[in-house]
N, CA and C atoms of all chains as a GROMACS GRO file, in nm:
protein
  567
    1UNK      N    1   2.820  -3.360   0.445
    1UNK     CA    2   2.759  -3.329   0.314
    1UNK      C    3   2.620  -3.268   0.334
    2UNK      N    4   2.568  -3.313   0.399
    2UNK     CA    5   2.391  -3.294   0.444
    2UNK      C    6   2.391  -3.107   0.507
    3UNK      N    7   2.499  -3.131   0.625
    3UNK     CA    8   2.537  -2.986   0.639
    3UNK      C    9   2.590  -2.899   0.548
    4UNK      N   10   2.667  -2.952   0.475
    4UNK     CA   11   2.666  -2.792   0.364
    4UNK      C   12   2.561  -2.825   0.252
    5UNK      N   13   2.468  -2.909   0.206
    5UNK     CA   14   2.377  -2.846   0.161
    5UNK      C   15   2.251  -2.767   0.190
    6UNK      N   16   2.270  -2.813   0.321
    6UNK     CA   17   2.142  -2.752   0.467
    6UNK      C   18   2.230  -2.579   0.411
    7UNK      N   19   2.331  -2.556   0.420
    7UNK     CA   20   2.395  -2.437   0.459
    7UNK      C   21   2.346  -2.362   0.322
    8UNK      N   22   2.379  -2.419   0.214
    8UNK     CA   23   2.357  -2.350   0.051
    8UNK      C   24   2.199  -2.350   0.060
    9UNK      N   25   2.138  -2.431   0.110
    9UNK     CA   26   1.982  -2.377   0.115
    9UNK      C   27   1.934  -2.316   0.199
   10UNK      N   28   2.029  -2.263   0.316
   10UNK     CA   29   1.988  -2.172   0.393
   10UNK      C   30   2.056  -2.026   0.370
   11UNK      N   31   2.156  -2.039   0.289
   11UNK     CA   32   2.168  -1.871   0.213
   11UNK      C   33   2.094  -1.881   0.095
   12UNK      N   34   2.048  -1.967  -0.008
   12UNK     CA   35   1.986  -1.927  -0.088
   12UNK      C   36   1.835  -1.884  -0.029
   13UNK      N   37   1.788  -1.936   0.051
   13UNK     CA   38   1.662  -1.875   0.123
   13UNK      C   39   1.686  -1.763   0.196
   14UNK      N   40   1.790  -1.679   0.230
   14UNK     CA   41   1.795  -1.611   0.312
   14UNK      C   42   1.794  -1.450   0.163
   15UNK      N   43   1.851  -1.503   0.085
   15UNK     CA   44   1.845  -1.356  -0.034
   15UNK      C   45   1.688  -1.352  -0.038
   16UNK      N   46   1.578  -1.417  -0.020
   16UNK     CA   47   1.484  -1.345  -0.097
   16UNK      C   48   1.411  -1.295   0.080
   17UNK      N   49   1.446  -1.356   0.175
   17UNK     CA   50   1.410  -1.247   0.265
   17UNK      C   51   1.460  -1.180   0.269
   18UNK      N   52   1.599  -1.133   0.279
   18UNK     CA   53   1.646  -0.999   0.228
   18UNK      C   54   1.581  -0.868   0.139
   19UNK      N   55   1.553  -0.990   0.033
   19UNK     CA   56   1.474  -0.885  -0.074
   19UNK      C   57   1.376  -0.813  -0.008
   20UNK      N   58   1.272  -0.919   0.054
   20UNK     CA   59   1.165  -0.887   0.119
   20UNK      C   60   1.142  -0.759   0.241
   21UNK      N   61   1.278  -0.768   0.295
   21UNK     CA   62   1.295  -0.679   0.449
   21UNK      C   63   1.307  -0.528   0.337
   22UNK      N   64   1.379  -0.546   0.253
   22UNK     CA   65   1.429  -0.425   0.187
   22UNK      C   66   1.307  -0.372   0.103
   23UNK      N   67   1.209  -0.432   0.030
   23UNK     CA   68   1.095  -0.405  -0.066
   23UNK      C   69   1.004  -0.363   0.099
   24UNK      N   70   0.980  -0.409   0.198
   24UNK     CA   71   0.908  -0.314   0.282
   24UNK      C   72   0.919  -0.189   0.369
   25UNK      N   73   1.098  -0.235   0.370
   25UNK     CA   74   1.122  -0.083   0.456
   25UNK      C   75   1.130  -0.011   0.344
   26UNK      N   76   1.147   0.021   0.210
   26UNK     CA   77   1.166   0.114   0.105
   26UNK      C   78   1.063   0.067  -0.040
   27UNK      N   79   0.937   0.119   0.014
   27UNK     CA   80   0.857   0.040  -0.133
   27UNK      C   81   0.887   0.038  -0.216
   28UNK      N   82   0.896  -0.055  -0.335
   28UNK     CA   83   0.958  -0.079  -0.459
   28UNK      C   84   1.082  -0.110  -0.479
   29UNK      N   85   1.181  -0.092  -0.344
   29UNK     CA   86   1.293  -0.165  -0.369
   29UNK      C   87   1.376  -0.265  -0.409
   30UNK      N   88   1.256  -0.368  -0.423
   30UNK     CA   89   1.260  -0.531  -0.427
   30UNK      C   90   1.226  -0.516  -0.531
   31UNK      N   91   1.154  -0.476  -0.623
   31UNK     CA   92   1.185  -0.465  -0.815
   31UNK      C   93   1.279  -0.433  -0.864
   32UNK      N   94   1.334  -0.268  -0.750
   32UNK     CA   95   1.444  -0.232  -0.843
   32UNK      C   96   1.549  -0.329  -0.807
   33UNK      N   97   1.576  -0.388  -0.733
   33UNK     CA   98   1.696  -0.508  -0.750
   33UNK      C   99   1.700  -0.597  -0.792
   34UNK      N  100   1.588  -0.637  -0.862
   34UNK     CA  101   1.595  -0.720  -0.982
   34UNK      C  102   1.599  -0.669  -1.112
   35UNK      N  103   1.603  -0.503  -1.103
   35UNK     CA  104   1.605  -0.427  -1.228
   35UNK      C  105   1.445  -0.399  -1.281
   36UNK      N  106   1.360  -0.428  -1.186
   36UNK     CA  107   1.195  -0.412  -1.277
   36UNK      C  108   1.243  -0.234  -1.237
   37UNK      N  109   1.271  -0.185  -1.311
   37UNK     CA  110   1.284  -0.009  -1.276
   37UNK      C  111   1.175   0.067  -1.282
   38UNK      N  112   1.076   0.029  -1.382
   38UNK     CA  113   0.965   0.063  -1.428
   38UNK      C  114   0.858   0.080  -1.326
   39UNK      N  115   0.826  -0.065  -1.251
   39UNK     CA  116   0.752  -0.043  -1.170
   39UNK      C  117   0.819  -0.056  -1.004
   40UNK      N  118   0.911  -0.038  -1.005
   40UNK     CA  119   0.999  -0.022  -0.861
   40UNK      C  120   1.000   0.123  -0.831
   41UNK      N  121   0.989   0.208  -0.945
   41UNK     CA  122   1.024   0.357  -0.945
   41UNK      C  123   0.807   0.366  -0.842
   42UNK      N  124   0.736   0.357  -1.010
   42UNK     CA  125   0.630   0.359  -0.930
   42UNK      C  126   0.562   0.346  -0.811
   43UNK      N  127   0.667   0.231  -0.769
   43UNK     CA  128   0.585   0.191  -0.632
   43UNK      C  129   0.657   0.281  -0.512
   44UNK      N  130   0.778   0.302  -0.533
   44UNK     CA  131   0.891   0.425  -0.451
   44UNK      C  132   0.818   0.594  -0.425
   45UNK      N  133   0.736   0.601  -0.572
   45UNK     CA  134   0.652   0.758  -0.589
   45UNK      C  135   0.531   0.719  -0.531
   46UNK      N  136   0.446   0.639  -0.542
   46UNK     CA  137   0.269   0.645  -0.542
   46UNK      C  138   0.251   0.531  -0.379
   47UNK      N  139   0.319   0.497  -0.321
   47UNK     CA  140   0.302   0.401  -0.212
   47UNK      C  141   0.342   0.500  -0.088
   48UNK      N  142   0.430   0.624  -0.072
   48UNK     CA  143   0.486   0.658  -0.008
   48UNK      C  144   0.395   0.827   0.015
   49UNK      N  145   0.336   0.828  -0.106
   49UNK     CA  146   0.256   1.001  -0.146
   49UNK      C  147   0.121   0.914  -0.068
   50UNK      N  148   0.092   0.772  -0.152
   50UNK     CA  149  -0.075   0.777  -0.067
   50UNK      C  150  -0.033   0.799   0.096
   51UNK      N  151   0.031   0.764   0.134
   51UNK     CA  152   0.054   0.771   0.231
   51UNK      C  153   0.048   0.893   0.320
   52UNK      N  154   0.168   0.972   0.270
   52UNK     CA  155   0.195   1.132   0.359
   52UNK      C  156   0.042   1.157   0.284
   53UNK      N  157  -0.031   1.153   0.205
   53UNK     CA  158  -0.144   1.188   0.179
   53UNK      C  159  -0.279   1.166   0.296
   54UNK      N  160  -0.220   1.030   0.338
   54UNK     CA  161  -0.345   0.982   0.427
   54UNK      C  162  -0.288   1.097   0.601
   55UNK      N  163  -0.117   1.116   0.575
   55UNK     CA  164  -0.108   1.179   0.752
   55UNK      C  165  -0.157   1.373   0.701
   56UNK      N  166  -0.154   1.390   0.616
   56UNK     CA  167  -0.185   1.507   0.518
   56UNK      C  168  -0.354   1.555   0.571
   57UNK      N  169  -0.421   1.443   0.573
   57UNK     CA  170  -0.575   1.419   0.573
   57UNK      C  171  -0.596   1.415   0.736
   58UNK      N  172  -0.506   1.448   0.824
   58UNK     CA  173  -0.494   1.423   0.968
   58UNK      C  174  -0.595   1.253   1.005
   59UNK      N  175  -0.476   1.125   0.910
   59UNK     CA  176  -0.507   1.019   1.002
   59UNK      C  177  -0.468   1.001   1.093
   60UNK      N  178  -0.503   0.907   1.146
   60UNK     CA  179  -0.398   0.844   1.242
   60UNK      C  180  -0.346   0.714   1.227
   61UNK      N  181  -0.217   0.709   1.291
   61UNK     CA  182  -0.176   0.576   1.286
   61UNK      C  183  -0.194   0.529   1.413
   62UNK      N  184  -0.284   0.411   1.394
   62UNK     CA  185  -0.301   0.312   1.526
   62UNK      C  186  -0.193   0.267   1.620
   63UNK      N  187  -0.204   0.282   1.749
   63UNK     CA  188  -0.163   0.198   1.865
   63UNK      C  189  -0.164   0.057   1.799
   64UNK      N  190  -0.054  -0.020   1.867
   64UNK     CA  191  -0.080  -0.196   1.884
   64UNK      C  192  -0.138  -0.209   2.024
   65UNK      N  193  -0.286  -0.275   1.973
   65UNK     CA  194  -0.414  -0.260   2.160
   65UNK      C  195  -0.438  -0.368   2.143
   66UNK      N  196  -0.407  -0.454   2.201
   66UNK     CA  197  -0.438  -0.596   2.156
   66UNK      C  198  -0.610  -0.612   2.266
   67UNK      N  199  -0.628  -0.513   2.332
   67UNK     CA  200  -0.727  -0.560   2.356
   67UNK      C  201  -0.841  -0.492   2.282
   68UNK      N  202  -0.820  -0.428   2.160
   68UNK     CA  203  -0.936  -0.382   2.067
   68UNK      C  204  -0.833  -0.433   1.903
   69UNK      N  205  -0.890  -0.576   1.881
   69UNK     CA  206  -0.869  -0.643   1.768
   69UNK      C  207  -0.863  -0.560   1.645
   70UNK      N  208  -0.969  -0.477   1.664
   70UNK     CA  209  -0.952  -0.391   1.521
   70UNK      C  210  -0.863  -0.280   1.542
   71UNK      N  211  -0.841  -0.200   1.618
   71UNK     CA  212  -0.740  -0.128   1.632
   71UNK      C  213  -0.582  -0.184   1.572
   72UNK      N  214  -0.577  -0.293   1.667
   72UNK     CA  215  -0.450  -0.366   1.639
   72UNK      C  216  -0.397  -0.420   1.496
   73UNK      N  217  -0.519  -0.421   1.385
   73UNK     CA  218  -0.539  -0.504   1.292
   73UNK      C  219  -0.461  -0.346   1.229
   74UNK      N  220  -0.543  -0.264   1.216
   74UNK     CA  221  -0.516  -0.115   1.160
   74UNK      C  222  -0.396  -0.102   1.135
   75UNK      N  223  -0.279  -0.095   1.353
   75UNK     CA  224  -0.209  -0.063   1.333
   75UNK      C  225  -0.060  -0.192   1.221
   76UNK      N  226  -0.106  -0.295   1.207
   76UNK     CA  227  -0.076  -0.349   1.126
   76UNK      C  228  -0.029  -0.313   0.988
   77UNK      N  229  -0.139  -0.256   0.949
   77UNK     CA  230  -0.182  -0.258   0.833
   77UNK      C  231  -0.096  -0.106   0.798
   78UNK      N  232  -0.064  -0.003   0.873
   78UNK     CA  233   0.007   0.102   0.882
   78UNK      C  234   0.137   0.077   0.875
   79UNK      N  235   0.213  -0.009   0.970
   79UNK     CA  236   0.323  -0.083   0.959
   79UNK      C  237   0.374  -0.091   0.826
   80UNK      N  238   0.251  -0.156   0.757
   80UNK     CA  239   0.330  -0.234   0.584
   80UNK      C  240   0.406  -0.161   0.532
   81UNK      N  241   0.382  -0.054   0.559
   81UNK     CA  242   0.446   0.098   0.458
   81UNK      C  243   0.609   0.082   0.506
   82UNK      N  244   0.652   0.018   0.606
   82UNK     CA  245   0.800   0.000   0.655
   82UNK      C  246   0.828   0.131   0.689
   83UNK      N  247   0.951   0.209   0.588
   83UNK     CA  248   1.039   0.280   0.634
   83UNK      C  249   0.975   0.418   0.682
   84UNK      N  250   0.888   0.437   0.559
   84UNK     CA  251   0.805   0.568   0.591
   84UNK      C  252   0.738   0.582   0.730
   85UNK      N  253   0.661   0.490   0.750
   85UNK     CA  254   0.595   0.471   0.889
   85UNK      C  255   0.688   0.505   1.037
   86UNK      N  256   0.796   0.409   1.005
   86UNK     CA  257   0.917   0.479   1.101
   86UNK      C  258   0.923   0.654   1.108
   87UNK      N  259   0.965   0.667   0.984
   87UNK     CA  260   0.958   0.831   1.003
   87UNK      C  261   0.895   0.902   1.067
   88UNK      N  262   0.762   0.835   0.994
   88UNK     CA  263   0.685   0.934   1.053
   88UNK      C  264   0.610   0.984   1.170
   89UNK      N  265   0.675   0.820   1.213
   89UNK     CA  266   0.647   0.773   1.387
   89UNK      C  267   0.741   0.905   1.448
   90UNK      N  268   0.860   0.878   1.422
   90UNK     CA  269   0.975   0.948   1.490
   90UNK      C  270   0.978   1.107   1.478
   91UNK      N  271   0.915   1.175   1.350
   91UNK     CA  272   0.890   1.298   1.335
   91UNK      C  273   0.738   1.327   1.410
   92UNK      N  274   0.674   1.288   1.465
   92UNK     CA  275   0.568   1.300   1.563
   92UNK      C  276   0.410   1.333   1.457
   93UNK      N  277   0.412   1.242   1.388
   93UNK     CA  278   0.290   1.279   1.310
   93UNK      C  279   0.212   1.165   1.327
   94UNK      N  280   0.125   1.122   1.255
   94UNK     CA  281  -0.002   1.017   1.266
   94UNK      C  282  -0.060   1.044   1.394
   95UNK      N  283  -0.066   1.158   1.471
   95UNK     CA  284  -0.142   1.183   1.601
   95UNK      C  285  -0.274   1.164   1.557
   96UNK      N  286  -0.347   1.164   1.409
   96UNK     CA  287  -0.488   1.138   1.345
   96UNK      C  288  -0.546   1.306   1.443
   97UNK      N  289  -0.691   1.362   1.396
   97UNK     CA  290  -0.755   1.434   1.440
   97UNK      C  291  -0.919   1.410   1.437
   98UNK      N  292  -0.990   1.358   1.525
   98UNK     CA  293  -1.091   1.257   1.503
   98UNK      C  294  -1.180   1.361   1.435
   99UNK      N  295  -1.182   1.505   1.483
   99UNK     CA  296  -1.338   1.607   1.440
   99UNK      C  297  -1.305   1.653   1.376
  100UNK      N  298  -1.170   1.609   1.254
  100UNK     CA  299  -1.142   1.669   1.107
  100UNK      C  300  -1.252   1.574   1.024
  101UNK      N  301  -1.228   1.680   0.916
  101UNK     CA  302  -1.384   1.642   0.833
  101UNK      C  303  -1.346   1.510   0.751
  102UNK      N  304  -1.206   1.492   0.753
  102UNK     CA  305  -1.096   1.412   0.645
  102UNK      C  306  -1.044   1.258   0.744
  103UNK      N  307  -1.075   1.299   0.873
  103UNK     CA  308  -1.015   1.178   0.949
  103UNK      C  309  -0.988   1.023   0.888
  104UNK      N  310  -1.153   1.017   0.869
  104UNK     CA  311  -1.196   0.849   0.834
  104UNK      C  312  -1.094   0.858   0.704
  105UNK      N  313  -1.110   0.928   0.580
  105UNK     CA  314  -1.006   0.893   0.468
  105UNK      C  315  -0.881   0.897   0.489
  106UNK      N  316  -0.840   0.991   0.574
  106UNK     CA  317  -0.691   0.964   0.646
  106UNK      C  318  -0.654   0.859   0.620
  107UNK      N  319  -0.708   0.812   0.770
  107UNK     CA  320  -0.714   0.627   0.793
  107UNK      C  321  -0.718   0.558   0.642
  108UNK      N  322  -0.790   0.591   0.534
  108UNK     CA  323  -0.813   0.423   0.434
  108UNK      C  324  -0.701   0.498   0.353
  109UNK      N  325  -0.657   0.605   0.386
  109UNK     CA  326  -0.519   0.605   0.266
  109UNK      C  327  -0.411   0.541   0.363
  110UNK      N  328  -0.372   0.593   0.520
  110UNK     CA  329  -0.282   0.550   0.577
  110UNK      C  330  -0.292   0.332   0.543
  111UNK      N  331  -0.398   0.294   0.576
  111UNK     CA  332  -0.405   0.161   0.635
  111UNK      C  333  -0.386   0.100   0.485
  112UNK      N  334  -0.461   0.169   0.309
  112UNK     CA  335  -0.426   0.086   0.212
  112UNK      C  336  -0.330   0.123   0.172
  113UNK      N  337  -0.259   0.211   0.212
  113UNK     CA  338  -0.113   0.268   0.159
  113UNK      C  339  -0.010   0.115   0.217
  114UNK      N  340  -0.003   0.084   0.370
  114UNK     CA  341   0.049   0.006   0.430
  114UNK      C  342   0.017  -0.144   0.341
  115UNK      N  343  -0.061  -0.154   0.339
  115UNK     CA  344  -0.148  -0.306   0.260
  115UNK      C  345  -0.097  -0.274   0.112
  116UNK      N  346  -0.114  -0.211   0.090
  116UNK     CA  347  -0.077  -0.190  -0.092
  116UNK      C  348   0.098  -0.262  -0.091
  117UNK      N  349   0.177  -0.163  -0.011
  117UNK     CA  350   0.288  -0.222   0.012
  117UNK      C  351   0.321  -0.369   0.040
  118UNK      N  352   0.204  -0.426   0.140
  118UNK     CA  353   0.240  -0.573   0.161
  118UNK      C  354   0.243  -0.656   0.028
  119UNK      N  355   0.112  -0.638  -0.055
  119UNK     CA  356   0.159  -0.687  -0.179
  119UNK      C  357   0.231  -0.701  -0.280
  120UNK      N  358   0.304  -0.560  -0.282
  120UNK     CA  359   0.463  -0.524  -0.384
  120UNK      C  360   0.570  -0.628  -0.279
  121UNK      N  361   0.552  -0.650  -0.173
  121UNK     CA  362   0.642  -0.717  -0.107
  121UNK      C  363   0.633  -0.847  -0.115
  122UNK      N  364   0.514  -0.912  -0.113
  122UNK     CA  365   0.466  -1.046  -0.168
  122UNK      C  366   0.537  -1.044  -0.358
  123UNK      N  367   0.491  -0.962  -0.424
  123UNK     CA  368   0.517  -1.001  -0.541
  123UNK      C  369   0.654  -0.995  -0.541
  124UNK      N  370   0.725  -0.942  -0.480
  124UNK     CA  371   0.903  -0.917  -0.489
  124UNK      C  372   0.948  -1.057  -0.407
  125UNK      N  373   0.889  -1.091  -0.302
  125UNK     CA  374   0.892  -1.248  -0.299
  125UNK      C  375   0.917  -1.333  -0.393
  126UNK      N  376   0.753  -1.375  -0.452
  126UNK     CA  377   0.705  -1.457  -0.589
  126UNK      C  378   0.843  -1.428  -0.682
  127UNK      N  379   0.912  -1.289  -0.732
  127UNK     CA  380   1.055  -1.250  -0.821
  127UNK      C  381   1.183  -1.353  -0.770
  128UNK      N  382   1.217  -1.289  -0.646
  128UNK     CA  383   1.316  -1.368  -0.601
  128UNK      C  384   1.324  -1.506  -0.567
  129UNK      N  385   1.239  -1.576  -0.640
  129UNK     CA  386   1.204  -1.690  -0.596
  129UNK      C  387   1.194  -1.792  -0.727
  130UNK      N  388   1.183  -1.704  -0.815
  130UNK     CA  389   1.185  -1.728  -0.977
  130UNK      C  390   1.057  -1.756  -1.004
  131UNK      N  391   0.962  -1.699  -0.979
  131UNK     CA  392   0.844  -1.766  -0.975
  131UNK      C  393   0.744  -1.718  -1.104
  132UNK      N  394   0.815  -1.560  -1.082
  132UNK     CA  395   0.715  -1.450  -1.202
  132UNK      C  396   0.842  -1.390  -1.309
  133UNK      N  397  -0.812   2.024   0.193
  133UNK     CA  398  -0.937   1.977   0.006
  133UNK      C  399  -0.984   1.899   0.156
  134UNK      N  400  -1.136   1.952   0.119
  134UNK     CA  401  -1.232   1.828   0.207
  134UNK      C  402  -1.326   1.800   0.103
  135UNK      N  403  -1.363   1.812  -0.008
  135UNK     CA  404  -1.434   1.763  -0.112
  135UNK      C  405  -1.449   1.598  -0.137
  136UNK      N  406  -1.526   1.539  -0.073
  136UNK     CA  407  -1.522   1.380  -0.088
  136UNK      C  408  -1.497   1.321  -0.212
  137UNK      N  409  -1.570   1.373  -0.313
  137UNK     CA  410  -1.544   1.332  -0.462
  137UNK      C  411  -1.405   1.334  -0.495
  138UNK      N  412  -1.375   1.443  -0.474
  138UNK     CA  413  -1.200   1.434  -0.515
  138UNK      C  414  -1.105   1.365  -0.449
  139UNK      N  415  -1.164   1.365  -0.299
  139UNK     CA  416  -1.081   1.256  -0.222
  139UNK      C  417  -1.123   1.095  -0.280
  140UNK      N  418  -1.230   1.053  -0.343
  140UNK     CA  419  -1.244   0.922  -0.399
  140UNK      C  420  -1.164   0.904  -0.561
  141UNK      N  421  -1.166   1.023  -0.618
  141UNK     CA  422  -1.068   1.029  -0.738
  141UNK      C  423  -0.906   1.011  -0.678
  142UNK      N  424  -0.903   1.092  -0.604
  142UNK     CA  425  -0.749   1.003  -0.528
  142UNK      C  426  -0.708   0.926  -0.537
  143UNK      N  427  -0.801   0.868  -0.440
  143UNK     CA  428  -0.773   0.694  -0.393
  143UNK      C  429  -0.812   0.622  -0.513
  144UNK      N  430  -0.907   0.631  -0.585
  144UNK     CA  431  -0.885   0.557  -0.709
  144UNK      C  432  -0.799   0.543  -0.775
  145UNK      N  433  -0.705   0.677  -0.783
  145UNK     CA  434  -0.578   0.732  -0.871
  145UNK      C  435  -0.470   0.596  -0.810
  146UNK      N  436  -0.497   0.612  -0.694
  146UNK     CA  437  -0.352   0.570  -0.596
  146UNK      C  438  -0.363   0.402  -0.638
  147UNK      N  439  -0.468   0.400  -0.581
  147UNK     CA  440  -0.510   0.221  -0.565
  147UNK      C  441  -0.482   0.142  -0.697
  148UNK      N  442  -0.515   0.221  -0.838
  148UNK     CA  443  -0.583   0.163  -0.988
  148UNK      C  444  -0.454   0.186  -0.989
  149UNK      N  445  -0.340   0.262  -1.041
  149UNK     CA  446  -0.166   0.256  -1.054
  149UNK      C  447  -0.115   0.140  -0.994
  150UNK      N  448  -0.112   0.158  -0.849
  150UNK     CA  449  -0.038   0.021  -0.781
  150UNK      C  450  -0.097  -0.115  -0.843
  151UNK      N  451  -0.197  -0.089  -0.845
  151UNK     CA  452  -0.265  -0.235  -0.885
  151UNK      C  453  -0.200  -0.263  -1.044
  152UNK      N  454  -0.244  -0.164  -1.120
  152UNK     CA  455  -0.209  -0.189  -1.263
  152UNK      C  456  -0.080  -0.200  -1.310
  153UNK      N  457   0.034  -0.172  -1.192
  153UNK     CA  458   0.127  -0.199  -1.225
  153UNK      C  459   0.230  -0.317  -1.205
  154UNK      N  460   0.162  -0.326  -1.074
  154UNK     CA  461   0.169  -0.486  -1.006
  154UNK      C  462   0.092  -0.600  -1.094
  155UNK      N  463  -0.019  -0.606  -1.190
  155UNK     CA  464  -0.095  -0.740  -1.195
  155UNK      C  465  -0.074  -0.742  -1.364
  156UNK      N  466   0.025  -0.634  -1.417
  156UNK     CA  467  -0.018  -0.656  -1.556
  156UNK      C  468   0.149  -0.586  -1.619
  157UNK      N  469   0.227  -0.617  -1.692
  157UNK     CA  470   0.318  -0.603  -1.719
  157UNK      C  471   0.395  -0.498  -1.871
  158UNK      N  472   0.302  -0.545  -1.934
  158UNK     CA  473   0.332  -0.426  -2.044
  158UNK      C  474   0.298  -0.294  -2.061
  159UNK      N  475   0.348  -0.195  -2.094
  159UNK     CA  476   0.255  -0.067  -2.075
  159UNK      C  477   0.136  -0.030  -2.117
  160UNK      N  478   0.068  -0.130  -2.243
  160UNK     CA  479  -0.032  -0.072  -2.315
  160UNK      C  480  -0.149  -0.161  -2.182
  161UNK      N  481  -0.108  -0.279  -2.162
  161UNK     CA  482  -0.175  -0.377  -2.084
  161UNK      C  483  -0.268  -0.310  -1.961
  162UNK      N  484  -0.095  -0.276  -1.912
  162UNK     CA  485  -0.127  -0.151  -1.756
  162UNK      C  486  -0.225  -0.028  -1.781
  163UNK      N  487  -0.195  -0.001  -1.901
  163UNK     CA  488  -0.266   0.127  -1.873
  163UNK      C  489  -0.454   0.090  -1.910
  164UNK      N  490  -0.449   0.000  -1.992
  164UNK     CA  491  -0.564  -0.027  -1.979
  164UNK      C  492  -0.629  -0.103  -1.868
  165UNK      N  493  -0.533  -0.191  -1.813
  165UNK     CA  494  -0.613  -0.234  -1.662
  165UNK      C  495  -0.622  -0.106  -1.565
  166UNK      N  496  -0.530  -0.059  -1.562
  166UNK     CA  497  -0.570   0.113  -1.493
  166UNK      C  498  -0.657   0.184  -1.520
  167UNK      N  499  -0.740   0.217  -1.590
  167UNK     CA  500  -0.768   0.287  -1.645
  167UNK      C  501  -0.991   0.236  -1.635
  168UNK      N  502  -0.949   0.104  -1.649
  168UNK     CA  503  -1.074  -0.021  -1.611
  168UNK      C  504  -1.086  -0.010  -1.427
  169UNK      N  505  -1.008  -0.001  -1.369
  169UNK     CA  506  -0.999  -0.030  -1.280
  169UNK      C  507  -1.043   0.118  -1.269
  170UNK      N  508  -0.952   0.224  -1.241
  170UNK     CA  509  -1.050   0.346  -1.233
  170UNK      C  510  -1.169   0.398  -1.246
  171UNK      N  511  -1.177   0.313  -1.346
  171UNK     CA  512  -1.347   0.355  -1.364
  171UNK      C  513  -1.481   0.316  -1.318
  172UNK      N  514  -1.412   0.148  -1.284
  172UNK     CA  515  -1.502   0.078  -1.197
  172UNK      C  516  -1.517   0.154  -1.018
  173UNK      N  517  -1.387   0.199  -1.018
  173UNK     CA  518  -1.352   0.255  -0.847
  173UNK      C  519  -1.503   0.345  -0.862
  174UNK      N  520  -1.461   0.434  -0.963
  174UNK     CA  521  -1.594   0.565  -0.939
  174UNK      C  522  -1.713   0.570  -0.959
  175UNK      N  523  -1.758   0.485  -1.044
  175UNK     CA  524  -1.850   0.424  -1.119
  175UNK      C  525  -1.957   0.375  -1.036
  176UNK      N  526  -1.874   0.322  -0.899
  176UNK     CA  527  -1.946   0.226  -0.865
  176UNK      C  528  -1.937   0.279  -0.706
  177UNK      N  529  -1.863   0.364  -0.708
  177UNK     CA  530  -1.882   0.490  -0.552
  177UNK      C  531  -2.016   0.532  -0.598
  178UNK      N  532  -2.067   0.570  -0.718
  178UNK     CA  533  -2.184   0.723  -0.759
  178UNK      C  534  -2.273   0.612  -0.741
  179UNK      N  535  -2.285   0.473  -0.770
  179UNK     CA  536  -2.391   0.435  -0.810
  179UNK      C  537  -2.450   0.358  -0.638
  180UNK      N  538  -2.318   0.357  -0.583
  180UNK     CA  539  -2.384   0.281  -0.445
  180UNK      C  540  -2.400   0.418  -0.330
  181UNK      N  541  -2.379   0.544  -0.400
  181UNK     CA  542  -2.446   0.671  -0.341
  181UNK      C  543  -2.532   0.691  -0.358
  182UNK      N  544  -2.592   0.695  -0.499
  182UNK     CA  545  -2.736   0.687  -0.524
  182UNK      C  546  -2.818   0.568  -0.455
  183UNK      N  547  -2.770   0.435  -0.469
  183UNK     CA  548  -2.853   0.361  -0.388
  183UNK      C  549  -2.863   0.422  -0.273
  184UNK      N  550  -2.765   0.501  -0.166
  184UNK     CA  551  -2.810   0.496  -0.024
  184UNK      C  552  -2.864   0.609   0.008
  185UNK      N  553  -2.897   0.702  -0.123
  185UNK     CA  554  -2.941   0.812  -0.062
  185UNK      C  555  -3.126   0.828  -0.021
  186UNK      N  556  -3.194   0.717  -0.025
  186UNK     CA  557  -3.288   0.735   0.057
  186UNK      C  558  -3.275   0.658   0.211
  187UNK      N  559  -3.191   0.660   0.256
  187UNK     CA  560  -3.195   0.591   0.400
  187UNK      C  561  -3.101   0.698   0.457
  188UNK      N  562  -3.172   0.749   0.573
  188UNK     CA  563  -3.125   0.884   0.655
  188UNK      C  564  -3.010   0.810   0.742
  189UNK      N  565  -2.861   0.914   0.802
  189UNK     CA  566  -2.812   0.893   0.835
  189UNK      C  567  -2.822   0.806   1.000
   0.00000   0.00000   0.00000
């Protein structure tokens, strides 16, 4: 008995990480599957533009350097963006250009583009969880 | 565009949406927390430019 309720509370915990894996590799995804369309659409258009906006601005996306803390923190924070970041890893961009005049903003669109996302992913959490 | 001003209207643009759409739920709500939030973004870029513009780079 103990085991199948261990089991029903370990798939019911397992849908809202689901949600979660899916709201970061594709921003806003995790609204629209609860139907928030409104702002799932939003976060799908304006999370994904700041973004190609910040590799647009020749940022860069950080190395993981664990021996320069802030670097590592960066490339973190680039990560959040999930699927896009992949891409754009794989299409050879975020090389950043340090003696562009745009570099440094690069970077705070790339790094709050990523972070902006962590929070649509937190709040798509808080959803699937019945919370909001 | 290397124009800093417009690059801070951007990011205000970008930041004040996500935010206003994430922390506030109705449309009239959102658009006015957007819209607050925008204004504080720029508002308060000009005014902590003016503070730093007597201390040389």
């Amino acid at each position: 008995m103990r085991v199948r309720e261990a089991t029903v509370e370990r798939t019911q915990s397992a849908i809202p990480a689901l949600v979660c894996l899916a709201a970061w590799a594709v921003p806003g995804l995790g609204h629209l599957w609860f139907g928030r369309r409104f702002k799932g659409l939003v976060f799908l258009v304006a999370l994904p533009l700041m973004f190609c906006t910040g590799l647009w601005l020749e940022g860069q996306l950080f190395p993981f350097e664990p021996s320069q803390p802030l670097v590592a923190l960066a490339a973190l924070a680039d990560v959040g963006i999930g699927g896009t970041y992949l891409a754009a890893k794989a299409l050879g961009y975020g090389g950043g250009n340090v003696v562009a005049v745009t570099y440094e903003y690069g970077n705070a669109f790339l790094i709050v583009a990523g972070l902006l996302n962590l929070l649509v992913v937190i709040d798509a959490w808080d959803i699937a969880l019945g919370r909001k | 565009m290397s124009s800093h001003f417009l690059l801070l209207l951007l990011f205000a643009l970008f930041v004040s949406t996500v935010f206003a759409v994430l922390l506030r739920d109705d449309a009239r709500s959102q658009l006015r927390f957007g819209g607050m939030l925008f204004g504080s973004f720029v508002l308060s870029a000009i005014v902590l430019g003016w503070l730093m513009y007597p201390f040389p780079l």
